[in-house]
MILUM-718238 format. One line per 10 residues: number of its first residue (from 1); their letters; for each residue x, y, z of C-alpha. Coordinates in Angstrom, 2 decimals, padded with zeros to 5 digits. Each point is the difference from the previous one (the first is absolute). Last residue first. Example, Ala and Ser with C-alpha at 12.3 -4.5 7.8 and 13.67 -1.06 7.14 Angstrom:
2) sa) 013.67,-001.06,007.14 ~ -001.37,-003.44,000.66
//
This chain:
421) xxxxxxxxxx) -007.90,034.54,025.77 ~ 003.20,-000.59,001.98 ~ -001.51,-003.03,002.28 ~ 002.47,-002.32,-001.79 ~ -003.18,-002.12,-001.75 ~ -000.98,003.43,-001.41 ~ 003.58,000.84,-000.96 ~ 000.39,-003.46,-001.70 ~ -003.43,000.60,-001.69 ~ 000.95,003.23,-001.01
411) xxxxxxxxxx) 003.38,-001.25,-002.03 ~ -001.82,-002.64,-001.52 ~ -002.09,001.97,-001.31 ~ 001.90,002.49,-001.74 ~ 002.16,-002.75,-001.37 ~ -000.75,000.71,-003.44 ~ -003.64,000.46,000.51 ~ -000.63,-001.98,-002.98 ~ 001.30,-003.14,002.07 ~ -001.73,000.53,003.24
401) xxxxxxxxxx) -002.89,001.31,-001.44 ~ -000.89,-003.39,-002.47 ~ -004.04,-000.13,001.77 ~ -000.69,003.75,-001.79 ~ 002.11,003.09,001.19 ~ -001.14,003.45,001.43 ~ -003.38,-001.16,001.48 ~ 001.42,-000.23,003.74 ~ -000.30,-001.98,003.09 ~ 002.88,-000.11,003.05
391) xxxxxxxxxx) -000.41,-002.77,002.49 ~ 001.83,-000.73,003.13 ~ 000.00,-002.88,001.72 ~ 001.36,-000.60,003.19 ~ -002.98,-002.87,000.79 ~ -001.97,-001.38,-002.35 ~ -003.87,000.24,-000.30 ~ 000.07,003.93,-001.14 ~ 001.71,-001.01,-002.63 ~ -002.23,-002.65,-001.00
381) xxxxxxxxxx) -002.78,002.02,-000.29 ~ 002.00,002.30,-002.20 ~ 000.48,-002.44,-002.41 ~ -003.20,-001.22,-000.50 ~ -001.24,003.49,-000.74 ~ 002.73,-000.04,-002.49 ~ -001.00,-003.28,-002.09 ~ 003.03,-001.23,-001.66 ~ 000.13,000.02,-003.63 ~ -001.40,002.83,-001.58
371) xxxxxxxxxx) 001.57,002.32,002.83 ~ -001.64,003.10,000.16 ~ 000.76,001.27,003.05 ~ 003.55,-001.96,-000.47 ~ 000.87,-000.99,004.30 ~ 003.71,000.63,000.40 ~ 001.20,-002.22,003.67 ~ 002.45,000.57,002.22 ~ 000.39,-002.99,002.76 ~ 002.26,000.46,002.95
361) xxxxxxxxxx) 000.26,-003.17,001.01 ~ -002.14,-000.19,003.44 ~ -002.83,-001.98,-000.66 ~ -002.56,-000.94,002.75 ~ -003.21,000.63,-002.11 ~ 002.05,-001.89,-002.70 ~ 000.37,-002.48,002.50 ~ -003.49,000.00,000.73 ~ -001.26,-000.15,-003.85 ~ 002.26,-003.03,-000.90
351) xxxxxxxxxx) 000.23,000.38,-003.93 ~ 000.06,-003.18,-001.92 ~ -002.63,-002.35,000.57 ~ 000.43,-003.52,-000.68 ~ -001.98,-000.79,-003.39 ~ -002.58,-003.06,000.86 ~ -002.62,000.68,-002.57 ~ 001.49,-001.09,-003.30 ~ -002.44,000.52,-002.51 ~ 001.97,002.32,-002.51
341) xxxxxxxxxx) 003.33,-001.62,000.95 ~ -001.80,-003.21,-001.63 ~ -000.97,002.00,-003.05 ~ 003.28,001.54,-000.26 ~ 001.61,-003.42,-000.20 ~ -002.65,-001.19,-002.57 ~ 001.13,002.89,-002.56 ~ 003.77,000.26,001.21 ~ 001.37,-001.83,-003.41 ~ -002.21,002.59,-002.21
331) xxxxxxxxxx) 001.63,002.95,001.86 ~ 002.35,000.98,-002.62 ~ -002.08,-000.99,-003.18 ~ -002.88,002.38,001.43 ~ -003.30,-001.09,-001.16 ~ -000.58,-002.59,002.81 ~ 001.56,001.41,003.38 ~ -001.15,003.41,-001.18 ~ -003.92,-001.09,-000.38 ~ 000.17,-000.37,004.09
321) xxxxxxxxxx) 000.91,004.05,000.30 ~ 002.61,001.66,002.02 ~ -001.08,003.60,000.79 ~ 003.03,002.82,000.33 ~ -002.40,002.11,-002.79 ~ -002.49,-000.55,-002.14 ~ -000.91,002.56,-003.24 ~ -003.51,001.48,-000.16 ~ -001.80,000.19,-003.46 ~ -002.06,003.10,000.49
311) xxxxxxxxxx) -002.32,-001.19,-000.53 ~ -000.83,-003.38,000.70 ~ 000.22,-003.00,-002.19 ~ 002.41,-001.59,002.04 ~ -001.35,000.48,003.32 ~ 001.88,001.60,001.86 ~ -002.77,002.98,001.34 ~ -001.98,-002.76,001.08 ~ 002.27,-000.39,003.28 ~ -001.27,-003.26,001.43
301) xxxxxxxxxx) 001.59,-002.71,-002.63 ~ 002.96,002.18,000.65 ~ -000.18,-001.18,003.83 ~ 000.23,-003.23,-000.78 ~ 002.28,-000.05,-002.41 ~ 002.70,001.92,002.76 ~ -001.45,-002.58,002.71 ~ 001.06,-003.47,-002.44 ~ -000.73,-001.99,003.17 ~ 002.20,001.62,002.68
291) xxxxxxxxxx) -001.16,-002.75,002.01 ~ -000.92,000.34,004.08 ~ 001.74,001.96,002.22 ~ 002.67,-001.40,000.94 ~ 002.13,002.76,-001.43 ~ -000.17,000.29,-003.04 ~ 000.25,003.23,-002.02 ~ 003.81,-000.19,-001.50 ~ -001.41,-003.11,-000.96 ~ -002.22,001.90,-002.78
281) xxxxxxxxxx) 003.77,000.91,-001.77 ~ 001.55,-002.94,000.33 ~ -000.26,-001.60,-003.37 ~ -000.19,003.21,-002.20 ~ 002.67,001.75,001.52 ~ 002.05,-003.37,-000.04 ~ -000.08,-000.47,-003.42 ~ 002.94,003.11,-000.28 ~ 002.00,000.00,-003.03 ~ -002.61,-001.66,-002.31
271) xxxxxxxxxx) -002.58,001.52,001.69 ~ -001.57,000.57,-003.44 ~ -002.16,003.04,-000.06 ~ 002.63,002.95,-000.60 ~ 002.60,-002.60,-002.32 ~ -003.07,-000.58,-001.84 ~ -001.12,002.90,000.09 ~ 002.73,001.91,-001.27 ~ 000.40,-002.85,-003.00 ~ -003.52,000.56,-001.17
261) xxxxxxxxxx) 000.59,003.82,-000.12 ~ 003.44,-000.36,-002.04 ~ -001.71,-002.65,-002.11 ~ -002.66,002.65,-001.09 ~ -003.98,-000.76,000.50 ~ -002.18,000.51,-002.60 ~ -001.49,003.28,-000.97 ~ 001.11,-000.30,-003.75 ~ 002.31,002.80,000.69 ~ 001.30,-001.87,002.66
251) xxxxxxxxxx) -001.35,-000.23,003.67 ~ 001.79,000.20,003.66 ~ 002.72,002.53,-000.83 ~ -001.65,003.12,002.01 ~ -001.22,-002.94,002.68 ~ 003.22,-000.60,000.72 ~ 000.73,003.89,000.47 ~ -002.94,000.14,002.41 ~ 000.48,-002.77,002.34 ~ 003.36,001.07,000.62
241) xxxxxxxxxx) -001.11,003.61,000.82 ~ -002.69,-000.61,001.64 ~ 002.50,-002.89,002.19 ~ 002.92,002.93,000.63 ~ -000.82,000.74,003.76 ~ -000.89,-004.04,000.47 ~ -003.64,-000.65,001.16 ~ -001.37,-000.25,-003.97 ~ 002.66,-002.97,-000.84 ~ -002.85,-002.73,001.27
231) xxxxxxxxxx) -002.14,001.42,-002.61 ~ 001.65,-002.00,-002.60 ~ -002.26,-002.77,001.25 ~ -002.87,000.60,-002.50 ~ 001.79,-001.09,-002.90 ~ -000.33,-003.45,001.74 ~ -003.94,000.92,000.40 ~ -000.30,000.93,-003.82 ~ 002.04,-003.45,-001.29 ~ 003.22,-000.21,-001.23
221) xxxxxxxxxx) 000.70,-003.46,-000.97 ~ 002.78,-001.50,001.43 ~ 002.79,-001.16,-002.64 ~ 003.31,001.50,001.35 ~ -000.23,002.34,-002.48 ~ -003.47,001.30,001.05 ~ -002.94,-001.23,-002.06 ~ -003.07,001.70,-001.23 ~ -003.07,-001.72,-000.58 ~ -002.67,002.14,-000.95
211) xxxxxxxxxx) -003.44,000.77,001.40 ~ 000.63,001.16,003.66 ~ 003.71,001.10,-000.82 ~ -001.44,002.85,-002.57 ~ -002.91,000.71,002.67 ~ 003.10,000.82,002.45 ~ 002.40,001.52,-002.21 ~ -002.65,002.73,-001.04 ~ -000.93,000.15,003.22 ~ 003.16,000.82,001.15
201) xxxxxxxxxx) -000.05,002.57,-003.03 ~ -002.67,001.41,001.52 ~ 001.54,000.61,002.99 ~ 003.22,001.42,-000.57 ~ -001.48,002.59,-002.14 ~ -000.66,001.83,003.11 ~ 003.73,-000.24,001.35 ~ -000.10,001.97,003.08 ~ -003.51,-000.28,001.36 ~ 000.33,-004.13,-001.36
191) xxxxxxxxxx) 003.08,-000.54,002.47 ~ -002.21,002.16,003.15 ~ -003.08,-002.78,-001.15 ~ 002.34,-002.56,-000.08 ~ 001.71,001.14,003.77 ~ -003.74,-000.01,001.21 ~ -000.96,-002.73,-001.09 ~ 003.00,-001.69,001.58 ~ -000.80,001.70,003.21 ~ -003.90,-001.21,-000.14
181) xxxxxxxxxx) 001.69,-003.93,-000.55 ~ 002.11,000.06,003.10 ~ -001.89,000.82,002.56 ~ -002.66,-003.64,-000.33 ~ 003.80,-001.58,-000.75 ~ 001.07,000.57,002.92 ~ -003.04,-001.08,001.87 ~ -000.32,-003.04,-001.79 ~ 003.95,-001.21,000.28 ~ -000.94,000.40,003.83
171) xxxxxxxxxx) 001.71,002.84,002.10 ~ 001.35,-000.53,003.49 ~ 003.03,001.76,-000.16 ~ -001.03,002.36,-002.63 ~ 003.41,000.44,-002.00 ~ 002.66,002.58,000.05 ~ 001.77,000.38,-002.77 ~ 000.14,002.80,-002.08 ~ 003.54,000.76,001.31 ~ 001.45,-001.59,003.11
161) xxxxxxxxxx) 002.80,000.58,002.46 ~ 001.17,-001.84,002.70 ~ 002.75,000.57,002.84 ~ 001.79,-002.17,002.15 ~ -001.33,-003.37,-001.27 ~ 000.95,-003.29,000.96 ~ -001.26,-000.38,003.59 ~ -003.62,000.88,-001.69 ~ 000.40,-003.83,-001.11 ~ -003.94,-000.96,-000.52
151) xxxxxxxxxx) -002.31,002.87,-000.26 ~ 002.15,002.67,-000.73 ~ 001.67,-002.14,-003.03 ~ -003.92,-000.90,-000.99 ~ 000.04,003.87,-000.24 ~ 002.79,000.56,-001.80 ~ -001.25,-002.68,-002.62 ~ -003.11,001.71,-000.54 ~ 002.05,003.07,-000.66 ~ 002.65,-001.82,-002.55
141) xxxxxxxxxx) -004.19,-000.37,-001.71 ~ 000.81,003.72,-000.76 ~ 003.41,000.63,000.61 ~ 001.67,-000.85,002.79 ~ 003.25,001.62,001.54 ~ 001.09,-002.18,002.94 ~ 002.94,000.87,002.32 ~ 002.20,-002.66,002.01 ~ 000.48,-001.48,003.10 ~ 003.53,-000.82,001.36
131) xxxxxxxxxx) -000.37,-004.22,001.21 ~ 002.25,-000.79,-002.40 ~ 000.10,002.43,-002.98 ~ 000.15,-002.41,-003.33 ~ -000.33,-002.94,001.24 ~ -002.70,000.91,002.16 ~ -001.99,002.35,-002.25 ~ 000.17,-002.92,-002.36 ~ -001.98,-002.27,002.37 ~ -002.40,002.73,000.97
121) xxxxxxxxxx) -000.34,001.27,-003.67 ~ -001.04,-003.72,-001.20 ~ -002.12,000.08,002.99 ~ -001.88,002.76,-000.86 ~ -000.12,-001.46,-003.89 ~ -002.12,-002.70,001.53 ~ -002.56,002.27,002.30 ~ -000.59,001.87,-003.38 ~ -001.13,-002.86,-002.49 ~ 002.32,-002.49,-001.54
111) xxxxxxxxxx) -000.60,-002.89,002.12 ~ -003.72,-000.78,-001.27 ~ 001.06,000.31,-003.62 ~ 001.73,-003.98,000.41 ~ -003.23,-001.09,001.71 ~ -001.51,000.95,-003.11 ~ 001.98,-001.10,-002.55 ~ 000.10,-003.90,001.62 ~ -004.34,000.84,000.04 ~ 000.47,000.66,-004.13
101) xxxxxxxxxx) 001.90,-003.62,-000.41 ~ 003.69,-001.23,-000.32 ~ 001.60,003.20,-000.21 ~ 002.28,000.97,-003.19 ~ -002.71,002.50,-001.90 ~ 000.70,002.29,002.97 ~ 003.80,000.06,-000.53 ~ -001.12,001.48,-003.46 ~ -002.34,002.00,000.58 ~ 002.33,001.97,002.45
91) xxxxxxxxxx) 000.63,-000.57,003.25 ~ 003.87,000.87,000.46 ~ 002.35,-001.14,002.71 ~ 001.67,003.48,000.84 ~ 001.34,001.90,-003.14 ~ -003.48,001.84,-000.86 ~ -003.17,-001.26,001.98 ~ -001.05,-002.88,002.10 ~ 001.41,000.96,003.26 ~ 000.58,004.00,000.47
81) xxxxxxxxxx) 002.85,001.08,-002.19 ~ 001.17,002.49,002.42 ~ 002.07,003.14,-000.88 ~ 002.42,000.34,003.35 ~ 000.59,003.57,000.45 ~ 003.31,001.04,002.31 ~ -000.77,003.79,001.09 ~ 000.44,003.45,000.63 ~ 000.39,001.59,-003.43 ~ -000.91,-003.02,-001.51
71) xxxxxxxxxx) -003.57,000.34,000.70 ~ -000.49,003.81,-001.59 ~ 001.88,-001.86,-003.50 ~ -002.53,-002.99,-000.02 ~ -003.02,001.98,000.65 ~ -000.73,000.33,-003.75 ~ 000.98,-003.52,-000.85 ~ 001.36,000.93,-002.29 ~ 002.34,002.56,-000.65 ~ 002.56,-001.33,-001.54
61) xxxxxxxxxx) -000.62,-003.83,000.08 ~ -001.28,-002.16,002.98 ~ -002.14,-003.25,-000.79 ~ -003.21,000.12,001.92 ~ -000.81,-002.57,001.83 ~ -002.16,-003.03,-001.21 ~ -003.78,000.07,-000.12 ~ -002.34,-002.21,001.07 ~ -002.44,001.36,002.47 ~ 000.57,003.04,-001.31
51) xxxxxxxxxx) 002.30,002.70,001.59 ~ 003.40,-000.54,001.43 ~ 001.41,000.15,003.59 ~ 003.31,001.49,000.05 ~ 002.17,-000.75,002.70 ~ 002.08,002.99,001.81 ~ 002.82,-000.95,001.35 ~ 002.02,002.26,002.08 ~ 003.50,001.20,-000.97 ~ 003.52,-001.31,001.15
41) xxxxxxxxxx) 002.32,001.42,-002.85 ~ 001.80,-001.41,-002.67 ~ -002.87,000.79,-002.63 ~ 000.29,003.41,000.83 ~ 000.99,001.40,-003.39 ~ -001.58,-002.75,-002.04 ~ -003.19,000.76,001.34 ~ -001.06,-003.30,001.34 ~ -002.79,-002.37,-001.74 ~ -000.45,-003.98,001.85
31) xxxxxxxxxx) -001.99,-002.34,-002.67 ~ -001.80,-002.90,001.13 ~ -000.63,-002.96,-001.25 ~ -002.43,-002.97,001.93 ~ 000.60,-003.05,-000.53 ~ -002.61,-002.86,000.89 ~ 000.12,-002.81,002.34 ~ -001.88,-003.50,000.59 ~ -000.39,-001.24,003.18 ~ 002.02,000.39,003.32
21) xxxxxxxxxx) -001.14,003.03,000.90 ~ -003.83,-000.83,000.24 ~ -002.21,002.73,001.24 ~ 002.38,002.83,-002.09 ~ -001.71,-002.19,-003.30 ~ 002.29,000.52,-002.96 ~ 003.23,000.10,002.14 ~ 002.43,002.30,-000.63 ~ 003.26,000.30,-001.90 ~ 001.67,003.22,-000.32
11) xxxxxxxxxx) 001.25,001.88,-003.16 ~ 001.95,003.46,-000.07 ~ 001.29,001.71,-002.67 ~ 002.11,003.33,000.87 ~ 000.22,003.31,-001.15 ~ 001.56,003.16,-000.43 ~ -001.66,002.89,-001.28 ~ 001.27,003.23,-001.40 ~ 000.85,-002.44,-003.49 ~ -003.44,000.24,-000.34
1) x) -000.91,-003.69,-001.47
//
């Protein structure tokens, strides 16, 4: 820990379903940041909405996260475990494995989409502030969740601001996904411009996998379309680079695969810290719209350009793939769970477009042009669908910005949502 922060542990408990308070409840942790130096004063809160679905907070240290330090200058940060994920009530494989039958697991996922973790911040928000409203810094899918928070407790909020995450409101899990594939292309073919040799010796790997039974430690085999999924580091400002220097220990001298490469992936590919990307990631999509049904395998199955044998071998992206829940030890206890979620039709809808029409937070929003992840063009419809937004759109930083940035962004999306930029 930076000894120029003080901090402060925080759990609350909350019900599992919001509908029914008196049933079963969950913790959720929380972890309140103050520069040590003003940590007796009265400053705002500003909560911080993570990225995923499914991952935890970020655990301050010197430097890190890169906004951290421009935040603490003026206010009180409260890192959220959002339910399910680091010290709050875990779902992991192994409190999965517990329930009783695959449609028990189920209903259990249903509560831990964004609408839940809303009002986990709404009942926290209370006890922490009264009825004061507080600040929201999302990141990523932290900007879904900002905008569910518009939709249903805008009373809470005094000013939002969002990075790389602002979602069609009324987009299906097929229409993202139809945008999504041509951008990961893309970002390959930009990886495979920089690193030429990078390419064939993917394919080397690949047709090596394809014939050959290679294990990971854990004891999954490694098979060409899990190798595949290392493309989901290619939005981040330093994925090339990652991908690239695993890849320059990938194979021995005797062109098999090295333990150090077979451990990367496995920790890489594995979920093991974070299932619930994996699990949630289509329902992010419904809406009552019908079944997400598998869309991101769907819509590969239309892009011939991913097929495995074609060339150049293309890596995948944020997609979330049936064949996971089966070869991937830490999602094998989801498997029939994520197949129910899969056809579950009756998703409550989680943006309310006329309130957001209506909205008066101050909202402040980075759009990524080139965003891997999130689908700009999306984006920017939105913003122009909610009211006292304002949007600023730039190339200079891939989908992590607001942490490479070093506060940088941040500190112009507070002046944007201030009216001083």
């Amino acid at each position: 820990m930076n000894p120029a922060y003080a901090t402060t542990d925080h759990v609350f408990t909350v019900p599992l379903d919001h509908t029914a308070p008196h049933g079963p409840t969950i913790q959720i942790f929380a972890r309140e940041v103050t520069d040590a130096r003003r940590a007796g004063r009265r400053l705002p809160w500003l909560l911080y909405l993570q990225g995923g679905p499914g991952g935890k907070s970020p655990r301050p240290t010197a430097g890190s996260p890169g906004w951290l330090p421009q935040a603490l200058t003026t206010h009180r940060v409260l890192l959220l475990d959002q339910r399910g994920t680091g010290r709050s009530t875990p779902v992991t494989a192994r409190t999965a494995s517990c329930f009783a039958s695959p449609a028990r697991l189920a209903e259990h996922l249903g509560h831990f989409r964004a609408d839940s973790i809303v009002a986990d911040a709404e009942l926290i928000r209370r006890q922490l502030c009264g009825d004061e409203p507080w600040e929201t810094l999302g990141q990523s899918y932290g900007g879904f969740i900002t905008l569910t928070y518009l939709s249903r407790a805008p009373e809470g909020l005094r000013a939002c601001y969002v990075t790389g995450g602002l979602p069609g409101l009324s987009a299906t899990a097929d229409e993202v996904y139809a945008r999504t594939y041509p951008r990961v292309r893309d970002r390959v073919l930009d990886f495979y411009a920089r690193y030429p040799e990078d390419a064939s010796r993917l394919r080397q790997i690949a047709r090596l996998l394809a014939v050959t039974d290679v294990r990971l430690p854990d004891g999954d085999r490694l098979t060409p379309h899990r190798l595949r999924t290392l493309g989901l580091a290619l939005g981040m400002g330093d994925g090339f680079e990652r991908i690239h220097w695993l890849l320059d220990e990938s194979l021995d001298a005797d062109a098999k695969p090295t333990d150090t490469f077979l451990h990367q992936v496995m920790t890489l590919t594995g979920f093991t810290d974070n299932p619930l990307f994996a699990v949630m990631q289509e329902t992010l999509y419904g809406q009552g719209a019908g079944p997400t049904g598998w869309a991101a395998s769907r819509a590969m199955a239309a892009s011939p350009e991913f097929a495995e044998d074609a060339d150049p071998l293309l890596l995948t992206g944020e997609m979330i793939y049936p064949w996971m829940f089966r070869e991937i030890h830490g999602l094998r206890p989801f498997a029939d769970a994520a197949d129910l979620l899969a056809e579950r039709s009756d998703w409550p809808p989680l943006y309310d477009p006329r309130r957001l029409a209506a909205n008066r937070v101050p909202l402040a929003a980075l759009v990524y042009h080139d965003d891997m992840y999130v689908d700009a063009g999306l984006s920017l419809l939105t913003a122009r669908q909610i009211g006292a937004t304002r949007v600023w759109v730039t190339n200079e930083w891939e989908h992590d910005g607001v942490t490479a940035s070093g506060g940088r962004v941040l500190s112009r999306l507070m002046d944007l949502a201030a009216g001083l930029a």
